[in-house]
KOLKOL-649880 format. One record per residue (C-alpha): x, y, z negated; residue number from 1; chain. Coordinates in steps of 0.2 Angstrom, whole numbers, plus 5000, padded with zeros to 4 digits. Example, Ala and Ser with C-alpha at 12.3 -4.5 7.8 and 13.67 -1.06 7.14 Angstrom:
BEGIN
+------+------+------+-----+--------+
|    x |    y |    z | num | cadena |
+------+------+------+-----+--------+
| 5062 | 4978 | 4961 |   1 |      A |
| 5068 | 4995 | 4964 |   2 |      A |
+------+------+------+-----+--------+
END
This chain:
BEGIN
+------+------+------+-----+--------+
|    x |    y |    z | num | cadena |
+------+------+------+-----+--------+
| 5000 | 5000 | 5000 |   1 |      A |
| 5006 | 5017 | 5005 |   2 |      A |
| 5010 | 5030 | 4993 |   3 |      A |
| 4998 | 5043 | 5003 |   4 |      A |
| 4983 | 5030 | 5001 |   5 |      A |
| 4988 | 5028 | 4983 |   6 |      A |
| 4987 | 5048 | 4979 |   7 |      A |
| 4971 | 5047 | 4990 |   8 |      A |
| 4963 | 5034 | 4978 |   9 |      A |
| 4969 | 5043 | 4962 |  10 |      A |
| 4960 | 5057 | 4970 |  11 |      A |
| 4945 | 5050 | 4974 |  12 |      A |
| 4946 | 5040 | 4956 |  13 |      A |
| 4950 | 5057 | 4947 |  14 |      A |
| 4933 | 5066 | 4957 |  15 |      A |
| 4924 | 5053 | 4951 |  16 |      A |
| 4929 | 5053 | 4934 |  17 |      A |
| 4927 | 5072 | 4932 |  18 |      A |
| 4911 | 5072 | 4941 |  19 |      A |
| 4905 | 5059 | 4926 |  20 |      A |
| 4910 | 5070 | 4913 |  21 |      A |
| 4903 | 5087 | 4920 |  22 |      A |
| 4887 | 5076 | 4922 |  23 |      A |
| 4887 | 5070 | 4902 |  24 |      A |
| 4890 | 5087 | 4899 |  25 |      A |
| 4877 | 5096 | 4907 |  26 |      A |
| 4864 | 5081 | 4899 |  27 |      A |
| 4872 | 5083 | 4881 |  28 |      A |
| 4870 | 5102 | 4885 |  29 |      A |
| 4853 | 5101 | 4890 |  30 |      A |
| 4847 | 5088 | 4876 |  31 |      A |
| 4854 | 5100 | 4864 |  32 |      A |
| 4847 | 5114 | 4868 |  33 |      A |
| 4829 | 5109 | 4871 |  34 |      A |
| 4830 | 5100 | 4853 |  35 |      A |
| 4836 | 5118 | 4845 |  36 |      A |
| 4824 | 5127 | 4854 |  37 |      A |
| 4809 | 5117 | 4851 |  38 |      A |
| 4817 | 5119 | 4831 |  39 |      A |
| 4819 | 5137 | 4832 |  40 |      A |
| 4799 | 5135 | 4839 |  41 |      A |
| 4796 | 5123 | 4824 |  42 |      A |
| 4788 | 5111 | 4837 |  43 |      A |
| 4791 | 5097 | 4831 |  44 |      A |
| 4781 | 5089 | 4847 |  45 |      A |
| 4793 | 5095 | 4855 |  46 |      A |
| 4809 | 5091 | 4847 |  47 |      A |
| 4807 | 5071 | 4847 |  48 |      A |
| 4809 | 5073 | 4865 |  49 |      A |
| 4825 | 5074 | 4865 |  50 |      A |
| 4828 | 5066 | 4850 |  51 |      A |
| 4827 | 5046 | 4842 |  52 |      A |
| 4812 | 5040 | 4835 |  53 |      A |
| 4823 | 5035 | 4819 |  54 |      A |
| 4829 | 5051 | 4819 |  55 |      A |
| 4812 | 5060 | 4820 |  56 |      A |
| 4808 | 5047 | 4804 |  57 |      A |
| 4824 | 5051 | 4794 |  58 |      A |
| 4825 | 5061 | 4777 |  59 |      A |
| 4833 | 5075 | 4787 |  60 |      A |
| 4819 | 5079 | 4799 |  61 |      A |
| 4807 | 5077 | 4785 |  62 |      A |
| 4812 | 5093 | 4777 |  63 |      A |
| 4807 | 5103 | 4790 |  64 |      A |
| 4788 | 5093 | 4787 |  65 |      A |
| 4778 | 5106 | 4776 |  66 |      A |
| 4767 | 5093 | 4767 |  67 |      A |
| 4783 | 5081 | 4763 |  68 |      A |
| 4789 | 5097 | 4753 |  69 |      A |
| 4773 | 5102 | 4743 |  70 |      A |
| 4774 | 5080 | 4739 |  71 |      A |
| 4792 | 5084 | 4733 |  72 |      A |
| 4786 | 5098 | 4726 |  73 |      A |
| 4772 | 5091 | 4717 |  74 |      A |
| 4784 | 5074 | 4713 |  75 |      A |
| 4794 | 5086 | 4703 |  76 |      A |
| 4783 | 5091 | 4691 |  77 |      A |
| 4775 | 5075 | 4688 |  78 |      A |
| 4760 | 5082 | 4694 |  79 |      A |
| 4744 | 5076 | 4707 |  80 |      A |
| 4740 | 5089 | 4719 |  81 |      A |
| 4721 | 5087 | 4713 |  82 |      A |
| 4725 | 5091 | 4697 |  83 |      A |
| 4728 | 5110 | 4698 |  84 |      A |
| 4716 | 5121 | 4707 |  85 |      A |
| 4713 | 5130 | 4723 |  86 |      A |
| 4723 | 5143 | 4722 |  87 |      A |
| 4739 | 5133 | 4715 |  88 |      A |
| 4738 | 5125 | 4727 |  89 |      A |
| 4737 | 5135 | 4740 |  90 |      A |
| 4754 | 5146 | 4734 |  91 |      A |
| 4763 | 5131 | 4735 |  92 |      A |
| 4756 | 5126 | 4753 |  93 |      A |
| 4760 | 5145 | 4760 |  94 |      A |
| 4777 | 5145 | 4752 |  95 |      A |
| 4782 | 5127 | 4761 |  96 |      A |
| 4777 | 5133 | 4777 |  97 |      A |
| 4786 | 5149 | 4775 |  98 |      A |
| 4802 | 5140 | 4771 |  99 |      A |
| 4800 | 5128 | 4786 | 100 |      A |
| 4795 | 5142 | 4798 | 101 |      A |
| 4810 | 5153 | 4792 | 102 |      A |
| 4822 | 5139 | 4793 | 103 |      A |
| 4830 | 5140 | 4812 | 104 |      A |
| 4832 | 5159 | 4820 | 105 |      A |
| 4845 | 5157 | 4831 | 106 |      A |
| 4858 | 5145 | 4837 | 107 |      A |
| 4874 | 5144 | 4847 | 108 |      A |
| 4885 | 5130 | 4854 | 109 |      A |
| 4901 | 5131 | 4847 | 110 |      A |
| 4911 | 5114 | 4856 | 111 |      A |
| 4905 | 5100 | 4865 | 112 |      A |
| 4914 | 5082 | 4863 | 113 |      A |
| 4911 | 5068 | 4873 | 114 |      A |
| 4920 | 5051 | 4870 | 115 |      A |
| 4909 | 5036 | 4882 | 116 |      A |
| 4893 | 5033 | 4877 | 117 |      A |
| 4893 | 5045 | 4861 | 118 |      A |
| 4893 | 5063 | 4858 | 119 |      A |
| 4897 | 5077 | 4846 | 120 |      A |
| 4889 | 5095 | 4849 | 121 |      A |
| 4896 | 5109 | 4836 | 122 |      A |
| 4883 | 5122 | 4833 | 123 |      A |
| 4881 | 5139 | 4826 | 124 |      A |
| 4864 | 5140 | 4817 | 125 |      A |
| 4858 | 5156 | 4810 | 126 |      A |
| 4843 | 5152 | 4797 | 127 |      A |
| 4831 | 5166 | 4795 | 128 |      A |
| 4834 | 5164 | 4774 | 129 |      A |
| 4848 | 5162 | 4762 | 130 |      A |
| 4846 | 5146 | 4754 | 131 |      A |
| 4855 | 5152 | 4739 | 132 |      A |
| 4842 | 5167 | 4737 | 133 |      A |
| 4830 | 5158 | 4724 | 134 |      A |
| 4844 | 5154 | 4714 | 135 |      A |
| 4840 | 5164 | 4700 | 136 |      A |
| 4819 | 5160 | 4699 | 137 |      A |
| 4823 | 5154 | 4683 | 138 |      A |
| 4829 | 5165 | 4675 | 139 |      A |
| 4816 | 5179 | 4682 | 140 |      A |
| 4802 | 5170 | 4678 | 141 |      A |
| 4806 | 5164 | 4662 | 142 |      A |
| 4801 | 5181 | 4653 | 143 |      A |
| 4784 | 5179 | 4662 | 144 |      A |
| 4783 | 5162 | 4655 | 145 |      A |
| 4784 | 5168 | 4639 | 146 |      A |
| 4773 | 5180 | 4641 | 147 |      A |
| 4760 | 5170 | 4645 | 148 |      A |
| 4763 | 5158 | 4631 | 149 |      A |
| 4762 | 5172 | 4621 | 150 |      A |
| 4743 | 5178 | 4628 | 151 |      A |
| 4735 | 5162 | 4632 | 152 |      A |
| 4743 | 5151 | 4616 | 153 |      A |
| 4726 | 5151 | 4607 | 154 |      A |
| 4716 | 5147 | 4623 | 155 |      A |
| 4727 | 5131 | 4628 | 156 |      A |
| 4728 | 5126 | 4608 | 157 |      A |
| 4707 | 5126 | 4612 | 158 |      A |
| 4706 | 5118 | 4629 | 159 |      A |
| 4716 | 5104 | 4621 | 160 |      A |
| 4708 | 5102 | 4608 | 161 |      A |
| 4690 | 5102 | 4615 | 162 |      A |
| 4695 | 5092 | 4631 | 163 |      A |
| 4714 | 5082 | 4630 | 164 |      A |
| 4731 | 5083 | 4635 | 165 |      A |
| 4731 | 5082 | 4652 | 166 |      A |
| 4716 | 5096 | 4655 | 167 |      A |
| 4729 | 5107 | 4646 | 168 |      A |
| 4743 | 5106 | 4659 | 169 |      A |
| 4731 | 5107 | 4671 | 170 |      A |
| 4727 | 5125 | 4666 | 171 |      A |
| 4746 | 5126 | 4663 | 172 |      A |
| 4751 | 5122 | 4679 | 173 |      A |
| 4737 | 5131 | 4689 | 174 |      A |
| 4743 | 5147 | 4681 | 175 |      A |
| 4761 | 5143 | 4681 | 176 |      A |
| 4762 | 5138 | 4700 | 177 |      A |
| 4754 | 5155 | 4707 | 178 |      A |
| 4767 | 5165 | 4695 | 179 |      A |
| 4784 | 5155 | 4700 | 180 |      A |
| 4779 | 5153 | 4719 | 181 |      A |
| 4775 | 5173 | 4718 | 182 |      A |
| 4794 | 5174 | 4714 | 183 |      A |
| 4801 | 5161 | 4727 | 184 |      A |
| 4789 | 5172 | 4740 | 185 |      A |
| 4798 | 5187 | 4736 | 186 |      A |
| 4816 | 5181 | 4736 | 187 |      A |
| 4812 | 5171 | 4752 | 188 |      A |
| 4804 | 5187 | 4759 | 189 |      A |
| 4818 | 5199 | 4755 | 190 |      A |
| 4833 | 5188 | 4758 | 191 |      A |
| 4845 | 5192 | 4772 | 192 |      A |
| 4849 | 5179 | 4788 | 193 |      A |
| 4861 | 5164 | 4783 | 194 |      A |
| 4874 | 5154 | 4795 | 195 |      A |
| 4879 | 5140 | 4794 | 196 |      A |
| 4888 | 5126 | 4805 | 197 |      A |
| 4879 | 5110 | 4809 | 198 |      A |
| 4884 | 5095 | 4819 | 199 |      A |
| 4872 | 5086 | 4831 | 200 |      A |
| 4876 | 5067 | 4835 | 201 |      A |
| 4871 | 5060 | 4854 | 202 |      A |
| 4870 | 5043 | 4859 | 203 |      A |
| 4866 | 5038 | 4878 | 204 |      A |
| 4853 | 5026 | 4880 | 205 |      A |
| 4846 | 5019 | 4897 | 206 |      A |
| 4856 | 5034 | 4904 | 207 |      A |
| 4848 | 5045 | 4892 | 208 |      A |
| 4857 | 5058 | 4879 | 209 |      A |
| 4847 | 5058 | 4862 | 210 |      A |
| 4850 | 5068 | 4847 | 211 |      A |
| 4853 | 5051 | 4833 | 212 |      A |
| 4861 | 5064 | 4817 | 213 |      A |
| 4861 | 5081 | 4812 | 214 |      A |
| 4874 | 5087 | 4798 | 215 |      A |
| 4872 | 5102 | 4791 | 216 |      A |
| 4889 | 5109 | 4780 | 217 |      A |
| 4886 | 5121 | 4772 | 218 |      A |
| 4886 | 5121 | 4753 | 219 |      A |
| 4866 | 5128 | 4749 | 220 |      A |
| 4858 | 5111 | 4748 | 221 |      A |
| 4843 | 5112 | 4758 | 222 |      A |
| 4824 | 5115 | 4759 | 223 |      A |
| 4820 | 5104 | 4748 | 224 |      A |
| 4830 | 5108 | 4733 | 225 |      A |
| 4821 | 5124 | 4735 | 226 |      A |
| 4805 | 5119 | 4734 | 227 |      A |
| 4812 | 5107 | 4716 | 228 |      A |
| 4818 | 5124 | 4710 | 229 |      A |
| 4802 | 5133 | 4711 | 230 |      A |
| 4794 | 5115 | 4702 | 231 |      A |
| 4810 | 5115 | 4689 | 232 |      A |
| 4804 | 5132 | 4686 | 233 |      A |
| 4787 | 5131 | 4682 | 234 |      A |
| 4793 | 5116 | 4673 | 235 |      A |
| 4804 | 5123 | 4659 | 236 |      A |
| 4794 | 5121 | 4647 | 237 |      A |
| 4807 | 5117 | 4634 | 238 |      A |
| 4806 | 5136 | 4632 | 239 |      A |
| 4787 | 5136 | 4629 | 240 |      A |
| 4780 | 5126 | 4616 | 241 |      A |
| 4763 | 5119 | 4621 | 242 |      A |
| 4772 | 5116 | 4638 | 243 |      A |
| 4785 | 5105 | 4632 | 244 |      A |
| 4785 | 5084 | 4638 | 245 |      A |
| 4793 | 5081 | 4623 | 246 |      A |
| 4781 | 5087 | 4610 | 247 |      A |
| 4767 | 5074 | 4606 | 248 |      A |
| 4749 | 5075 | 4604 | 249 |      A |
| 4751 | 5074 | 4584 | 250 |      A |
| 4763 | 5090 | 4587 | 251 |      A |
| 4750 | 5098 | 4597 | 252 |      A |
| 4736 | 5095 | 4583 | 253 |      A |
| 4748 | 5099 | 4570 | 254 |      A |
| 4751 | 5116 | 4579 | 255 |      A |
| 4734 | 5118 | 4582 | 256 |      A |
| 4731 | 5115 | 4564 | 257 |      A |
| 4746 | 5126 | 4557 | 258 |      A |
| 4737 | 5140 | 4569 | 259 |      A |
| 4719 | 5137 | 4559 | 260 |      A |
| 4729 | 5136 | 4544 | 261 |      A |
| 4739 | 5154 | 4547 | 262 |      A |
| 4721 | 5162 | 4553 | 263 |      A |
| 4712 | 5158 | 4536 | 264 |      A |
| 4728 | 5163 | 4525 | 265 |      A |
| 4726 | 5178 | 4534 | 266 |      A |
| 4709 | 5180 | 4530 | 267 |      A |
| 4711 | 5175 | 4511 | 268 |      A |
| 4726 | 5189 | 4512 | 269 |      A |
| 4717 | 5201 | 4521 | 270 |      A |
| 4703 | 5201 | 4507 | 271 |      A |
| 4716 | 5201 | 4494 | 272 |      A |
| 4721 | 5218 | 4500 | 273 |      A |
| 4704 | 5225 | 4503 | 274 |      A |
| 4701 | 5220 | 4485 | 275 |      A |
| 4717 | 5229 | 4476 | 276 |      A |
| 4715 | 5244 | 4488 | 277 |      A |
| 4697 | 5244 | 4482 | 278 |      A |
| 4703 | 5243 | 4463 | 279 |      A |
| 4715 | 5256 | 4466 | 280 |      A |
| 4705 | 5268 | 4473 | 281 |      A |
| 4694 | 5267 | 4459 | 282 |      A |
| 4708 | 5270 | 4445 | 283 |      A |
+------+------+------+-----+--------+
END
């Protein structure tokens, strides 16, 4: 074989190879970027497309599913959704919602590698929050908390007594909820854009790229710690007595008792004073 028809075969052989790539690339390219947009759209119709049906079903794609976030929420709190009223529950509703349709602004491909039947896309991703913006819920709320220990004590000392345990945290948590997403809303509301750099994993499958992984590195957590913050919040109820999961029911009855015990010593005191002022004024 001549050396001419040999550089004309590693020609043709070198066309064909680059021909390949440019053609994996442009499909990676394209599978990327309609999986981000339909993300950016929050369609998640869309996105399993271009992506695999594990994928669509992993623990990743189900943060951005509104109702998997009020279950974590609700999970959290060792509460039933049916257990708190309407408008609880419709704080936490709005504020998964808004999370998820906050979560992707804006996107850029960084770097593209392709290594056979496998690929690695680098992306830019600007999210329309800062995760670490509810950070400090907690601590906000906890004065609030307090407060409202302080104005509705004697009503949830009455609602326990009268009709259990349980409808107390009810009326706990149905007023708690509205008070702590109100916070979470705010921060979410007034927080500035967020990047961060995710990788998206490919695989070619019958000649077709599909999105198989997505790992976000960043160090906010994600989504869903977010909504467990706001539930940790409403849930610290180590600082408020009636609310606390470690007190018993005794303990409630005997604070309930203490409370009836306090009110007539006030009274009998109260008399006492009328009494001597009486006595006094008539010296």
């Amino acid at each position: 074989m001549s050396k001419r028809l040999i550089t004309v075969l590693l020609t043709v052989l070198a066309v064909m190879m680059l021909t390949g790539c440019n053609t994996d690339k442009k499909a990676v390219t394209e599978t990327t970027e309609g999986f981000l947009n339909a993300m950016v759209n929050n369609d998640m119709e869309a996105a399993a497309q271009y992506a695999s049906e594990d994928f669509m079903k992993s623990d990743t794609m189900k943060l951005m599913d509104p109702d998997y976030l009020a279950d974590a929420f609700y999970a959290s709190m060792g509460v039933e959704k049916d257990d708190i009223d309407e408008n609880a529950q419709k704080a936490v509703d709005e504020y998964v919602h808004n999370v998820v349709n906050k979560a992707y602004k804006s996107y850029e491909i960084v770097d593209t590698n392709i290594q056979d039947e496998t690929a690695s896309v680098t992306v830019q991703i600007t999210l329309g929050y800062d995760p670490d913006a509810s950070s400090g819920v907690s601590d906000e709320t906890l004065e609030l908390i307090r407060e409202y220990q302080s104005d509705h004590y004697d009503e949830l000392i009455e609602i326990y007594k009268e009709d259990g345990e349980k409808a107390m945290y009810n009326k706990i948590y149905s007023d708690l909820i509205p008070i702590v997403i109100g916070k979470m809303q705010e921060a979410l509301e007034n927080s500035a854009t967020s990047e961060e750099k995710t990788i998206l994993t490919l695989q070619k499958t019958d000649k077709k790229w599909l999105i198989t992984n997505l790992e976000e590195k960043r160090p906010a957590a994600n989504t869903a710690v977010t909504a467990e913050e706001a539930a940790a919040a409403v849930s610290t109820s180590d600082e408020t007595e009636y609310a606390s999961e470690e007190m018993t029911s005794d303990e409630y009855a005997a604070e309930s008792a203490t409370s009836d015990e306090y009110a007539s010593e006030s009274a009998s005191t109260g008399d006492t004073a009328e009494t001597a002022a009486e006595e006094e004024t008539s010296h």
